[in-house]
Jmol script that loads the backbone (N, CA, C; Angstrom):
load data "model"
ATOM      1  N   UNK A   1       0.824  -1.184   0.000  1.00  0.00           N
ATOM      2  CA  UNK A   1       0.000   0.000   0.000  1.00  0.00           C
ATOM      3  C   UNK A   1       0.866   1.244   0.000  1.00  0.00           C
ATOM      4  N   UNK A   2       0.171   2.334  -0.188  1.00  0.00           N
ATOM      5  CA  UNK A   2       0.711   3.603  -0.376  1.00  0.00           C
ATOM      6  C   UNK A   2       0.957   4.266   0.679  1.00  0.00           C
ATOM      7  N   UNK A   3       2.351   4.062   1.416  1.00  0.00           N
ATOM      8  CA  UNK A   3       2.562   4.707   2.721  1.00  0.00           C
ATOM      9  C   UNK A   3       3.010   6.527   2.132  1.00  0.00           C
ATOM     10  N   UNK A   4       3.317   6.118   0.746  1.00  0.00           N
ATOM     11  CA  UNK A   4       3.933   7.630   0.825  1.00  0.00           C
ATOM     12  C   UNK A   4       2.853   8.889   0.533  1.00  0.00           C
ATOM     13  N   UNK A   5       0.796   8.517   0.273  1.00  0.00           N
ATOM     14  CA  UNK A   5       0.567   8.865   0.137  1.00  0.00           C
ATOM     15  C   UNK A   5       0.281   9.323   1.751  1.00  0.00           C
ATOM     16  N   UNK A   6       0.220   8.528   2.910  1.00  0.00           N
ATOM     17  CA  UNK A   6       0.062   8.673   4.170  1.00  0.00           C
ATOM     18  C   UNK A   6       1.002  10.074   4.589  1.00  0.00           C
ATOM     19  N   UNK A   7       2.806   9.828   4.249  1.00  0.00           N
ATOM     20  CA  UNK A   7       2.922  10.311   4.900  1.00  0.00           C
ATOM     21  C   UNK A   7       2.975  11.805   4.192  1.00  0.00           C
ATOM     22  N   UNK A   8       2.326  12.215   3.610  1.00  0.00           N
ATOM     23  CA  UNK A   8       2.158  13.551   2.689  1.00  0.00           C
ATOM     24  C   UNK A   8       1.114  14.111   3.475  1.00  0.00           C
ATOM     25  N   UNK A   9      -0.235  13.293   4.052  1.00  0.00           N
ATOM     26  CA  UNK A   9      -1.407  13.173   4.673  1.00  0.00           C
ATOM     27  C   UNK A   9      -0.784  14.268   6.178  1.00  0.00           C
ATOM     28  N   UNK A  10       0.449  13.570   6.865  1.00  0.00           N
ATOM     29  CA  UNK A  10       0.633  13.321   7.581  1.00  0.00           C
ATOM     30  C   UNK A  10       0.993  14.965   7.937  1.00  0.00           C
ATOM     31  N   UNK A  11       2.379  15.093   6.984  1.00  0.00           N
ATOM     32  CA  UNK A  11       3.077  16.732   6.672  1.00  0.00           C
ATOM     33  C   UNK A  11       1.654  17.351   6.708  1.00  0.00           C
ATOM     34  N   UNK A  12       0.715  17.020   6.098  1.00  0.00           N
ATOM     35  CA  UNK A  12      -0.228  18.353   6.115  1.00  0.00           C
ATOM     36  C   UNK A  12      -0.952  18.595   7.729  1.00  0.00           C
ATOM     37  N   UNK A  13      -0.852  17.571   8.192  1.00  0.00           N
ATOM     38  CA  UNK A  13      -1.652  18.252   9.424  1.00  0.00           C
ATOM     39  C   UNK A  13      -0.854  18.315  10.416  1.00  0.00           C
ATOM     40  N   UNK A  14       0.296  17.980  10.314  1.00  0.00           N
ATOM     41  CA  UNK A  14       1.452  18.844  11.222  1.00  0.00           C
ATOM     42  C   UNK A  14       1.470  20.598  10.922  1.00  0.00           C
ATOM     43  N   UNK A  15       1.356  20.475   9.879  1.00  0.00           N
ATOM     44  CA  UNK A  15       1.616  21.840   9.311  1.00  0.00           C
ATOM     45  C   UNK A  15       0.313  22.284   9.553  1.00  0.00           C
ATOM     46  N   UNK A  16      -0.762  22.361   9.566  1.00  0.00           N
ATOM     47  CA  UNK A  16      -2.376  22.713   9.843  1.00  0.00           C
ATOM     48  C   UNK A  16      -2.407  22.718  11.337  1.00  0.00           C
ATOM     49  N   UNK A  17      -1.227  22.711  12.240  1.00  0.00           N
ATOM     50  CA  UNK A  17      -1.408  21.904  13.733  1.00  0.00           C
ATOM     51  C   UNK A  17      -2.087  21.327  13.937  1.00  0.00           C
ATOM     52  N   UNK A  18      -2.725  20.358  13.155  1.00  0.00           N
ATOM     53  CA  UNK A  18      -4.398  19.762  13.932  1.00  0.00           C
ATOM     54  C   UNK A  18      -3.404  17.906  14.744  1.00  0.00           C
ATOM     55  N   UNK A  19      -2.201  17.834  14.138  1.00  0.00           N
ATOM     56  CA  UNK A  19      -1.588  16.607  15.240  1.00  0.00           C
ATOM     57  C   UNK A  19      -0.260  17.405  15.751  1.00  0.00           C
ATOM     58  N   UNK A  20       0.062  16.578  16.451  1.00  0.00           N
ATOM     59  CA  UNK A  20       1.838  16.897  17.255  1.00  0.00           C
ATOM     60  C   UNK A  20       2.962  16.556  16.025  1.00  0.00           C
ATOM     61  N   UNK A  21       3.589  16.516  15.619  1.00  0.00           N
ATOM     62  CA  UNK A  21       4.792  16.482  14.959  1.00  0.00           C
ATOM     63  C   UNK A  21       5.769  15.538  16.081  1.00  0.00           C
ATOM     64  N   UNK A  22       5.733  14.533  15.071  1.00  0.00           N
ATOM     65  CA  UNK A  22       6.393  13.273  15.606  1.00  0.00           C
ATOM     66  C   UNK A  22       8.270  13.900  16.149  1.00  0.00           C
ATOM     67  N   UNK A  23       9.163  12.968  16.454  1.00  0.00           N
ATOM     68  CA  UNK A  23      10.248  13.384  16.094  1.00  0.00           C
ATOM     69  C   UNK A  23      10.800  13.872  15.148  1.00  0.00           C
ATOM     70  N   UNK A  24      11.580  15.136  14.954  1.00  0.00           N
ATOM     71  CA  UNK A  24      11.884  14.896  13.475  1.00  0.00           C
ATOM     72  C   UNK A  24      12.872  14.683  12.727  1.00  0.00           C
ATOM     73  N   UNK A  25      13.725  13.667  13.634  1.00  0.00           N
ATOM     74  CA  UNK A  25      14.444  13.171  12.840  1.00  0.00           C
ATOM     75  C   UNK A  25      14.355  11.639  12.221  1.00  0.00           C
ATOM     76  N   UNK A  26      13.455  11.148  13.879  1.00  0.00           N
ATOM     77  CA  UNK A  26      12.694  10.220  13.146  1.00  0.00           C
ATOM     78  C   UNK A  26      12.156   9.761  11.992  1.00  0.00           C
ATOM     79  N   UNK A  27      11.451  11.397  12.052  1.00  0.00           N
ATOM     80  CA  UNK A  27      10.009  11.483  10.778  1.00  0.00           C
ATOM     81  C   UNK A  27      11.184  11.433   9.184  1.00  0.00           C
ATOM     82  N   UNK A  28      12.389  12.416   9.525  1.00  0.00           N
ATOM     83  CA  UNK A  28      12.982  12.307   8.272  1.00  0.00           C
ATOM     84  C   UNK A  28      13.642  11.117   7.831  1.00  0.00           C
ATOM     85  N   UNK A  29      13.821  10.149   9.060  1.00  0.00           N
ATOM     86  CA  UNK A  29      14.631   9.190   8.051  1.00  0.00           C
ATOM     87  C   UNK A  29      13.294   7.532   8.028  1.00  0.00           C
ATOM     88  N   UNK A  30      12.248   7.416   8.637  1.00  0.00           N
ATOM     89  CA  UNK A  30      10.939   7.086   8.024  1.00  0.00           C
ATOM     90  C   UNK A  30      10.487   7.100   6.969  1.00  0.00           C
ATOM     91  N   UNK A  31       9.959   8.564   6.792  1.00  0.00           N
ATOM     92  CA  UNK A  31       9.350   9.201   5.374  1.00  0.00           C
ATOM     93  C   UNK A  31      10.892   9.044   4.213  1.00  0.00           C
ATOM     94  N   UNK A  32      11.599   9.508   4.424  1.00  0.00           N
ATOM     95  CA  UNK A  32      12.917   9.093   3.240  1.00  0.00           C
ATOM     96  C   UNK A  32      12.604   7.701   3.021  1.00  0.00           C
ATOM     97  N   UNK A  33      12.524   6.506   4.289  1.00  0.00           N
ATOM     98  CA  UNK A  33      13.141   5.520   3.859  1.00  0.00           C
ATOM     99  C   UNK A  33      12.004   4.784   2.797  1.00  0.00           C
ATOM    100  N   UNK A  34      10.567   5.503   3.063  1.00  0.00           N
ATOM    101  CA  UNK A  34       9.298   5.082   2.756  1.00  0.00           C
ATOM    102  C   UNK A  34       9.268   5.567   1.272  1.00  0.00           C
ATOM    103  N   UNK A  35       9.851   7.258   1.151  1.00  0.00           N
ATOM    104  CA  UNK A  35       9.922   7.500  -0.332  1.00  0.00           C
ATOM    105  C   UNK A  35      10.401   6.627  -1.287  1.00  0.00           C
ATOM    106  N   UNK A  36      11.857   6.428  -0.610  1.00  0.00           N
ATOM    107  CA  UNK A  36      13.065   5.536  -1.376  1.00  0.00           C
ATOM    108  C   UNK A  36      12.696   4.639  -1.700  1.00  0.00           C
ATOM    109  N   UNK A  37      12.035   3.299  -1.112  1.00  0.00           N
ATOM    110  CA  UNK A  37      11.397   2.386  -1.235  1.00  0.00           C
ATOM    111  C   UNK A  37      10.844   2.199  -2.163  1.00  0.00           C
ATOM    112  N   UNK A  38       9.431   3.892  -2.343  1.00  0.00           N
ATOM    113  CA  UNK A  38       8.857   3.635  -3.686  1.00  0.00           C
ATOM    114  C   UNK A  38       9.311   3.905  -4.740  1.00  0.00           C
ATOM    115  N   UNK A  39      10.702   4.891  -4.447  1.00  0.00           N
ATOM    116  CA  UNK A  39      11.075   5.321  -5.955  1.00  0.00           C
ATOM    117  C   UNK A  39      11.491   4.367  -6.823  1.00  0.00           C
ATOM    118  N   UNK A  40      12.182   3.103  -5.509  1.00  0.00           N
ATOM    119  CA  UNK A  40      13.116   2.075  -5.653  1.00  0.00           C
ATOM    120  C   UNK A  40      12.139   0.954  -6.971  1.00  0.00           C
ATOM    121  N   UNK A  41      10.874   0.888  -6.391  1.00  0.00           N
ATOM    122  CA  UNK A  41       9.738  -0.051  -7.294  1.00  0.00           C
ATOM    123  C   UNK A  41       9.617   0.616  -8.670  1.00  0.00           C
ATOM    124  N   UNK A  42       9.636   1.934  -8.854  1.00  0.00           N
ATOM    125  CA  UNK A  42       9.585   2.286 -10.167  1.00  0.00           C
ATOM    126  C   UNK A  42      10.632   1.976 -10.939  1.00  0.00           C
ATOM    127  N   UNK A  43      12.199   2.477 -10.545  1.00  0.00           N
ATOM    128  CA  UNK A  43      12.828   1.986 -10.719  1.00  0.00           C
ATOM    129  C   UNK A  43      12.901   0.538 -11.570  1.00  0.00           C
ATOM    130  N   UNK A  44      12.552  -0.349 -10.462  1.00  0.00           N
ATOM    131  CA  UNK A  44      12.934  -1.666 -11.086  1.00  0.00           C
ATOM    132  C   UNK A  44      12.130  -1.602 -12.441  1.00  0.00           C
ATOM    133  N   UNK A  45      10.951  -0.989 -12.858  1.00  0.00           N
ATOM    134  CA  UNK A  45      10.052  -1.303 -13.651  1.00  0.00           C
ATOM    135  C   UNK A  45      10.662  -0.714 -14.719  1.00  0.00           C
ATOM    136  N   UNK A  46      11.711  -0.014 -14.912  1.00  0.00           N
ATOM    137  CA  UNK A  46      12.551   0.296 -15.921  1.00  0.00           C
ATOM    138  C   UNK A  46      13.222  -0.421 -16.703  1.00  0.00           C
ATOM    139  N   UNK A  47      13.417  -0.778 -18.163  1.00  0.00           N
ATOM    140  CA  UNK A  47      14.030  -2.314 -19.215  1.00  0.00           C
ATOM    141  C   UNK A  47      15.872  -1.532 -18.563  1.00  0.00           C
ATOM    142  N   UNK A  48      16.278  -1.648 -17.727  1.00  0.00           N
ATOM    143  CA  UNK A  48      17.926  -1.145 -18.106  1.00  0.00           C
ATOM    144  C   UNK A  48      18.549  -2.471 -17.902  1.00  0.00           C
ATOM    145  N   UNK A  49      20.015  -2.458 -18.674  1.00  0.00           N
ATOM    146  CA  UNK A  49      20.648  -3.330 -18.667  1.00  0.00           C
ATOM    147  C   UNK A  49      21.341  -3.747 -17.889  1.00  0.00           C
ATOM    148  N   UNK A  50      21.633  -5.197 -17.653  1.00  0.00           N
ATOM    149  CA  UNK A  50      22.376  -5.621 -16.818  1.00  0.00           C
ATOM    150  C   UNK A  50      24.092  -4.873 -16.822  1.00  0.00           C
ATOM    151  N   UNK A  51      24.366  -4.183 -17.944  1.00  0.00           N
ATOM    152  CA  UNK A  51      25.601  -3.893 -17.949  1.00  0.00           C
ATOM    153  C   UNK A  51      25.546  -3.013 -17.392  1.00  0.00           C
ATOM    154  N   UNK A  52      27.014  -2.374 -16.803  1.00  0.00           N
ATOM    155  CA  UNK A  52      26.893  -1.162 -16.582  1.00  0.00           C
ATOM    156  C   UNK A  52      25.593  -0.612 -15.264  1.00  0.00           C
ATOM    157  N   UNK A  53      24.708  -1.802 -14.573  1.00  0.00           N
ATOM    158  CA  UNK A  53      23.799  -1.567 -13.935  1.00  0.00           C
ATOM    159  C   UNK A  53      24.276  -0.563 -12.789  1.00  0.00           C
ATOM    160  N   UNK A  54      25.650  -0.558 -11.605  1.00  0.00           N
ATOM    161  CA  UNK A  54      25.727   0.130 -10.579  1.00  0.00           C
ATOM    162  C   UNK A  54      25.994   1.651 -11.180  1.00  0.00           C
ATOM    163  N   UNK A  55      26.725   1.647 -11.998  1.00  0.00           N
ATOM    164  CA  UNK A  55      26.656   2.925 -12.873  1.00  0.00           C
ATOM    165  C   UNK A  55      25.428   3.437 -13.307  1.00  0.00           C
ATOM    166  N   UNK A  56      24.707   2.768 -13.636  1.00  0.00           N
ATOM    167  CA  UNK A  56      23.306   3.287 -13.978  1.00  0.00           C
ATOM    168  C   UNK A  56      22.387   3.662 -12.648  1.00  0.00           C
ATOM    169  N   UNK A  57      22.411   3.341 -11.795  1.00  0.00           N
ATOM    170  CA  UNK A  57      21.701   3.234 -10.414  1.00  0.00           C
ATOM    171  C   UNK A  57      22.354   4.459  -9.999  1.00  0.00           C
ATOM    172  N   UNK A  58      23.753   4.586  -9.404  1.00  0.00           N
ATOM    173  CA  UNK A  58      24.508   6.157  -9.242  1.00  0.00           C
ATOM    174  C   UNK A  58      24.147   7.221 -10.036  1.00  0.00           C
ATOM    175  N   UNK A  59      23.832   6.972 -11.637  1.00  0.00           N
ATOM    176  CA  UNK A  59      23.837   8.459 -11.948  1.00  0.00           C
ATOM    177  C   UNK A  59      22.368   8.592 -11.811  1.00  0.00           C
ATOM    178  N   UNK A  60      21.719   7.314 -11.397  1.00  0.00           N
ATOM    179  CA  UNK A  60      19.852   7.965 -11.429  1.00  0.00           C
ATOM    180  C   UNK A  60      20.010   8.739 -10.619  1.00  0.00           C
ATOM    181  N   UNK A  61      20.358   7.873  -9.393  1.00  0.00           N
ATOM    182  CA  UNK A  61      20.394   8.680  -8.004  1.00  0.00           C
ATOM    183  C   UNK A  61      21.072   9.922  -8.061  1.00  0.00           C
ATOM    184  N   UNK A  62      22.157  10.249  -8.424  1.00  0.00           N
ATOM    185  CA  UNK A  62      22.896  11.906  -8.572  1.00  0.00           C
ATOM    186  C   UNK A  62      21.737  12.492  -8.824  1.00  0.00           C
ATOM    187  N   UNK A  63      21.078  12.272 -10.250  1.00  0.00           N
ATOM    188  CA  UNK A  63      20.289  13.113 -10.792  1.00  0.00           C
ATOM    189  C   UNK A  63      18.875  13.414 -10.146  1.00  0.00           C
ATOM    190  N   UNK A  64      18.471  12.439  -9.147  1.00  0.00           N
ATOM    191  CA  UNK A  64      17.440  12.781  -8.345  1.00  0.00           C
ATOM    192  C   UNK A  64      17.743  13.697  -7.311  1.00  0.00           C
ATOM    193  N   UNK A  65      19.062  13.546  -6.513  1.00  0.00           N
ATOM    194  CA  UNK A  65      19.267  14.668  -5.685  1.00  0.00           C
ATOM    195  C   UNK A  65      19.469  15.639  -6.490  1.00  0.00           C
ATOM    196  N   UNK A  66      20.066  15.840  -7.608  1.00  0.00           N
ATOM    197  CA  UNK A  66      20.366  17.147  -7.762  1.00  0.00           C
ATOM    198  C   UNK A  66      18.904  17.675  -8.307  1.00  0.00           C
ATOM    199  N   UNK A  67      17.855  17.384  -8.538  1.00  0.00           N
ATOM    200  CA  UNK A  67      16.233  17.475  -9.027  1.00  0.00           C
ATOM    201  C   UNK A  67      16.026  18.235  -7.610  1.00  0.00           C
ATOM    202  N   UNK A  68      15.862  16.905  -6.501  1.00  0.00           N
ATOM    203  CA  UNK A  68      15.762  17.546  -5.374  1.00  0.00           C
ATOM    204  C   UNK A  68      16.544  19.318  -4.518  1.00  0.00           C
ATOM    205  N   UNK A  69      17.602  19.315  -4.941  1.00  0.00           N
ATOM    206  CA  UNK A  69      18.682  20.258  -4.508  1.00  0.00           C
ATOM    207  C   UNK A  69      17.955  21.761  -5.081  1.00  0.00           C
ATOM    208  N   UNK A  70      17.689  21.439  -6.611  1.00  0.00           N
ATOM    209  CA  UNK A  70      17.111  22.452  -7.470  1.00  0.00           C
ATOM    210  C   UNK A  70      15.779  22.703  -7.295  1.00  0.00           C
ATOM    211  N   UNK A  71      14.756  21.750  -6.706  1.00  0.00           N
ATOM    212  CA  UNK A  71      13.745  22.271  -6.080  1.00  0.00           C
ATOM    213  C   UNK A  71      13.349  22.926  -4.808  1.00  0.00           C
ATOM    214  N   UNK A  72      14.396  22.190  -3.916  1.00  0.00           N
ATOM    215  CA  UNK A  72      14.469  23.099  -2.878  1.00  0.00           C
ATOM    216  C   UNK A  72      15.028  24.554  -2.717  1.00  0.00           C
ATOM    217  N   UNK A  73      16.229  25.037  -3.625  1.00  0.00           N
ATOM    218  CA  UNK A  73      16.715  26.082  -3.992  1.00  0.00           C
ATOM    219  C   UNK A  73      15.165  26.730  -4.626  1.00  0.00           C
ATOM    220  N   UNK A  74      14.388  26.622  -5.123  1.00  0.00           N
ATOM    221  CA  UNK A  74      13.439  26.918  -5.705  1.00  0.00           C
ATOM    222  C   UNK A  74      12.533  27.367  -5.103  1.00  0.00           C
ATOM    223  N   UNK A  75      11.717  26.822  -4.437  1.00  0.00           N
ATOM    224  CA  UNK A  75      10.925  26.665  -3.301  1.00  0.00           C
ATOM    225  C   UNK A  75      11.455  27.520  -2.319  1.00  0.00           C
ATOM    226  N   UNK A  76      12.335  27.097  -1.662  1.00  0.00           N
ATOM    227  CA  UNK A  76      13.106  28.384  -0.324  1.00  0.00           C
ATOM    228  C   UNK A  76      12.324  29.296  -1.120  1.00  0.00           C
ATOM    229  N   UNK A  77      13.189  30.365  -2.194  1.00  0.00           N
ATOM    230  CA  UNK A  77      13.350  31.446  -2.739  1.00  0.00           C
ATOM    231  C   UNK A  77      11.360  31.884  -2.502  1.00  0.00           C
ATOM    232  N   UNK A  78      11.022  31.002  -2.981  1.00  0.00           N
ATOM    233  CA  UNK A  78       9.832  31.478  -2.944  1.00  0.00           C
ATOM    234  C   UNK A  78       8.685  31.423  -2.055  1.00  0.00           C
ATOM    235  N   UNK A  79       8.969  30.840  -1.205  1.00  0.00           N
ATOM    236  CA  UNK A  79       8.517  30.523   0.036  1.00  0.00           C
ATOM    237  C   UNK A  79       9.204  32.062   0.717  1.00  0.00           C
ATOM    238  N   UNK A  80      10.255  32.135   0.978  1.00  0.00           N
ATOM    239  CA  UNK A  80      10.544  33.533   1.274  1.00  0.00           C
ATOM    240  C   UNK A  80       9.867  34.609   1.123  1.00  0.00           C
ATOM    241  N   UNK A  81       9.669  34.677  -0.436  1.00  0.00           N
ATOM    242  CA  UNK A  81       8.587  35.447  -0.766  1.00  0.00           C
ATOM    243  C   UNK A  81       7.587  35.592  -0.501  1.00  0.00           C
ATOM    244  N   UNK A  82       6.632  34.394   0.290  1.00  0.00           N
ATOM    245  CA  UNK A  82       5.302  34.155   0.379  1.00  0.00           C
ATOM    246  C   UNK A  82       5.392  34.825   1.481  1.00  0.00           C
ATOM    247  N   UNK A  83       6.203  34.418   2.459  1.00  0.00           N
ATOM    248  CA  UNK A  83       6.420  34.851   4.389  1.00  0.00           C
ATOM    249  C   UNK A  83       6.337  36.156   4.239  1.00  0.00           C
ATOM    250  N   UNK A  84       6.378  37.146   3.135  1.00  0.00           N
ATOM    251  CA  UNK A  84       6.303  38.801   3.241  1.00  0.00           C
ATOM    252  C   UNK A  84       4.711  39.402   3.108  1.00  0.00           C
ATOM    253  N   UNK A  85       4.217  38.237   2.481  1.00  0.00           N
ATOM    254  CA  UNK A  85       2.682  39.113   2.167  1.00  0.00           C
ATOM    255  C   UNK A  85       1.837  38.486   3.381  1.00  0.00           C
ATOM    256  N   UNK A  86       0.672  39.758   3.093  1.00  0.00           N
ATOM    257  CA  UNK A  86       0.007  39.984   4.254  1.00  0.00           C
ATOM    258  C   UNK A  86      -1.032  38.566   4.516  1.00  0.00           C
ATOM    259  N   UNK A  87      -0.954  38.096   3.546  1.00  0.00           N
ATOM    260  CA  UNK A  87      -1.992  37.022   3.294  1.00  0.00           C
ATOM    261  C   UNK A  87      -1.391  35.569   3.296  1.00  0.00           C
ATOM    262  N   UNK A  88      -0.256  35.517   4.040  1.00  0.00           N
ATOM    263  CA  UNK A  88       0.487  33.962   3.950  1.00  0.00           C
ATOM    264  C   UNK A  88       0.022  33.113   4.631  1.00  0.00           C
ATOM    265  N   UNK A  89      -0.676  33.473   5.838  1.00  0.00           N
ATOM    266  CA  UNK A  89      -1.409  32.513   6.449  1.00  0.00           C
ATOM    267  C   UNK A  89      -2.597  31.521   6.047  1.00  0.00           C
ATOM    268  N   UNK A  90      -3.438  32.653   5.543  1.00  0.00           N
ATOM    269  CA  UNK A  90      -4.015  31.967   3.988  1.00  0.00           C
ATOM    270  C   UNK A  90      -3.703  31.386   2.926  1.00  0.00           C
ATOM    271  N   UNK A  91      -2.930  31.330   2.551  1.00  0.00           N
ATOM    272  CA  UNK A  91      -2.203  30.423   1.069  1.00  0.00           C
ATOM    273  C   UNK A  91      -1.811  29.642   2.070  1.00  0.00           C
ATOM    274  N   UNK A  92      -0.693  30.272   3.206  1.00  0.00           N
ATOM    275  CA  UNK A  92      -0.364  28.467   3.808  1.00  0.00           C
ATOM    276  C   UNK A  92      -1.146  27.266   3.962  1.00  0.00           C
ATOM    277  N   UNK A  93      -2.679  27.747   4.674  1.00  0.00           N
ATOM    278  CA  UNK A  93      -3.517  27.306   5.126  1.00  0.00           C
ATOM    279  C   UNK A  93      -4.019  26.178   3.811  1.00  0.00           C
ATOM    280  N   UNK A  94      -4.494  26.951   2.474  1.00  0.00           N
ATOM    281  CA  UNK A  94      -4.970  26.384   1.428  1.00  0.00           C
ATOM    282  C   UNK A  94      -4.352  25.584   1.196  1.00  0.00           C
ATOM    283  N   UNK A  95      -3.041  25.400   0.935  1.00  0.00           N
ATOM    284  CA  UNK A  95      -1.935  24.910   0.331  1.00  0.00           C
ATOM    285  C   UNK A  95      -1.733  23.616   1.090  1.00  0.00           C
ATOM    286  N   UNK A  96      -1.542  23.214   2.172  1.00  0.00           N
ATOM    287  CA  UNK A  96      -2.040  22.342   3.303  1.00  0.00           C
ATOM    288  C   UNK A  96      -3.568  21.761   2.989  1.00  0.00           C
ATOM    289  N   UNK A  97      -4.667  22.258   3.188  1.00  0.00           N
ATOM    290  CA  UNK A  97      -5.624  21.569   2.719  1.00  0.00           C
ATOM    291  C   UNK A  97      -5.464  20.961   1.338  1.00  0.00           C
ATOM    292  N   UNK A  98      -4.727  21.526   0.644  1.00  0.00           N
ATOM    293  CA  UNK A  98      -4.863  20.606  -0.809  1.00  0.00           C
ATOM    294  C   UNK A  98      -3.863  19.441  -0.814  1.00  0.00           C
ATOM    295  N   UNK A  99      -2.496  19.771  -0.234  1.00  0.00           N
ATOM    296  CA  UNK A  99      -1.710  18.813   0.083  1.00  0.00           C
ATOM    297  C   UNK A  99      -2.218  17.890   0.493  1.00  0.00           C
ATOM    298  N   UNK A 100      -3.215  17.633   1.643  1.00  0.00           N
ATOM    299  CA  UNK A 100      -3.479  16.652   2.654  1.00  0.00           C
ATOM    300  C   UNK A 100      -4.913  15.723   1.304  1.00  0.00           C
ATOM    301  N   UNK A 101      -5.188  16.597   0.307  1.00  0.00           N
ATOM    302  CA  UNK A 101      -6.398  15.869  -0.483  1.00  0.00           C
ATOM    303  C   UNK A 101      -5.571  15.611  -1.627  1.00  0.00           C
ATOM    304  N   UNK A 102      -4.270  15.992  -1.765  1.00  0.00           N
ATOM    305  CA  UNK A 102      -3.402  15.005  -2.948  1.00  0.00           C
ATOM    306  C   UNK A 102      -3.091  13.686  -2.114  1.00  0.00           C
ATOM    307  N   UNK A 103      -2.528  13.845  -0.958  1.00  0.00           N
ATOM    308  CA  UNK A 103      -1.788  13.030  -0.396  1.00  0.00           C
ATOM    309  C   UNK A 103      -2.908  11.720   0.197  1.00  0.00           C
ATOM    310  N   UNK A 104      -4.297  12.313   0.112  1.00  0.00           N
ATOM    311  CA  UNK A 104      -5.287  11.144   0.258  1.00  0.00           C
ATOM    312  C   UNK A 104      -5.779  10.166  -1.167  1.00  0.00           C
ATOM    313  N   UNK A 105      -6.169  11.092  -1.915  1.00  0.00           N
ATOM    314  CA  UNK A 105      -6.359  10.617  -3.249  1.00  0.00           C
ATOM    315  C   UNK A 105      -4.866   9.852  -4.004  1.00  0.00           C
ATOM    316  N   UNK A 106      -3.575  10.035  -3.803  1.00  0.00           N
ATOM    317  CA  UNK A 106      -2.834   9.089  -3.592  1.00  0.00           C
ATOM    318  C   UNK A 106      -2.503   8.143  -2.814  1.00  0.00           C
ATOM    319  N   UNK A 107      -3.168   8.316  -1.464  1.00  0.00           N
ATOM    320  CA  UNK A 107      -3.047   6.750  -0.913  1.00  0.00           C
ATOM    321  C   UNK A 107      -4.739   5.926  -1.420  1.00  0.00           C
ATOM    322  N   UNK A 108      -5.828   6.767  -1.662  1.00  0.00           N
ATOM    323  CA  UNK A 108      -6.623   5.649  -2.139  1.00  0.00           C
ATOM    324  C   UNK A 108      -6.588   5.019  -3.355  1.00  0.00           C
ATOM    325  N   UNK A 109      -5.994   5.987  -4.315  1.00  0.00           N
ATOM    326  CA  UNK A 109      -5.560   5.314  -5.845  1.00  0.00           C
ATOM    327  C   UNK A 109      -4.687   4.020  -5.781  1.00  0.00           C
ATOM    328  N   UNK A 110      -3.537   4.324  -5.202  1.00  0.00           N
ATOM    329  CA  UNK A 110      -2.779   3.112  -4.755  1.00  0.00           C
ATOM    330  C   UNK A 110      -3.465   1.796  -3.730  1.00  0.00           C
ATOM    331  N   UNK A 111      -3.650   2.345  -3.508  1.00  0.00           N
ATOM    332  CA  UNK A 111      -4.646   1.383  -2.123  1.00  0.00           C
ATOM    333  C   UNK A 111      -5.900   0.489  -3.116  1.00  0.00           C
ATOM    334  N   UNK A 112      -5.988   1.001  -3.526  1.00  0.00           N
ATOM    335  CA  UNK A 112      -7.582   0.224  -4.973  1.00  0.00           C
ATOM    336  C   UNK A 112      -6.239  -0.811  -5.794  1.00  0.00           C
ATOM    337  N   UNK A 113      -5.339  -0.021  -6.324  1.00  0.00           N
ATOM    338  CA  UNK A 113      -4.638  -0.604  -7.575  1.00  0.00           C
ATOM    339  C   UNK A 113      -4.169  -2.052  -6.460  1.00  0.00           C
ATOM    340  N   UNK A 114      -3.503  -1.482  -5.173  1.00  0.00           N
ATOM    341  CA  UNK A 114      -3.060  -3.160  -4.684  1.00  0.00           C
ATOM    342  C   UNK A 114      -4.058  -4.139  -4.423  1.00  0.00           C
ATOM    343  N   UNK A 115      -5.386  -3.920  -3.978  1.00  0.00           N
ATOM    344  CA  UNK A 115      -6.327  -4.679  -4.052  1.00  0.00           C
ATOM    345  C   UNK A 115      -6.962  -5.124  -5.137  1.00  0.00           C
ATOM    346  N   UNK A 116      -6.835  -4.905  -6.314  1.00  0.00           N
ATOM    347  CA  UNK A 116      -7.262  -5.039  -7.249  1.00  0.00           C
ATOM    348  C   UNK A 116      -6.352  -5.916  -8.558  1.00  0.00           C
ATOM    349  N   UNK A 117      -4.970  -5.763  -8.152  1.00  0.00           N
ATOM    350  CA  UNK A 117      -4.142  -6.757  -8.975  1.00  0.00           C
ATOM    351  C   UNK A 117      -3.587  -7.947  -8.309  1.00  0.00           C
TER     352      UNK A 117
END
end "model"
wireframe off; spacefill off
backbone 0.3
color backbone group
């Protein structure tokens, strides 16, 4: 099942305060290990060759952190931006409610597809 749609569920209502915020370093190496996991299944579902496979696995991975690196550079910047207007509490707020209804509608999509194959 779709833990990673859970723990998206999860970020949103930490962030909404409506639960406590687990540990968080806990929470970060959990949720990582839960992401990784799934990225790991797509992954396999990829035709790559046996040659050359650990090489191929390293530069996926480079290229996902550096995806990651460049979105977070991204995000900061603009998130910065958001923290200045008068109205951030509101977009935060929204932004959180929609998170928490992606992060559901991805654990029930997944959640149907494993029961169903």
């Amino acid at each position: 099942m779709s833990s990673i749609g859970l723990s998206v569920c999860d970020n949103a209502l930490e962030n909404l305060q409506i639960i406590r915020p687990i540990n968080p370093k806990l929470a970060v190496f959990g949720f990582g290990l839960v992401h990784g996991l799934g990225l790991s299944t797509k992954l396999q579902d990829l035709p790559l060759s046996r040659d050359g496979l650990i090489v191929n696995m390293l530069v996926f991975d480079i290229g996902v952190e550096l995806g990651q690196i460049a979105a977070l550079t991204i995000s900061f910047g603009g998130l910065a931006w958001l923290r200045q207007r008068f109205d951030f509490t509101l977009i935060a707020t929204n932004a959180n409610v929609l998170l928490f209804a992606a992060g559901s509608a991805l654990f029930a999509m997944q959640s149907v597809g494993y029961f169903t194959t």
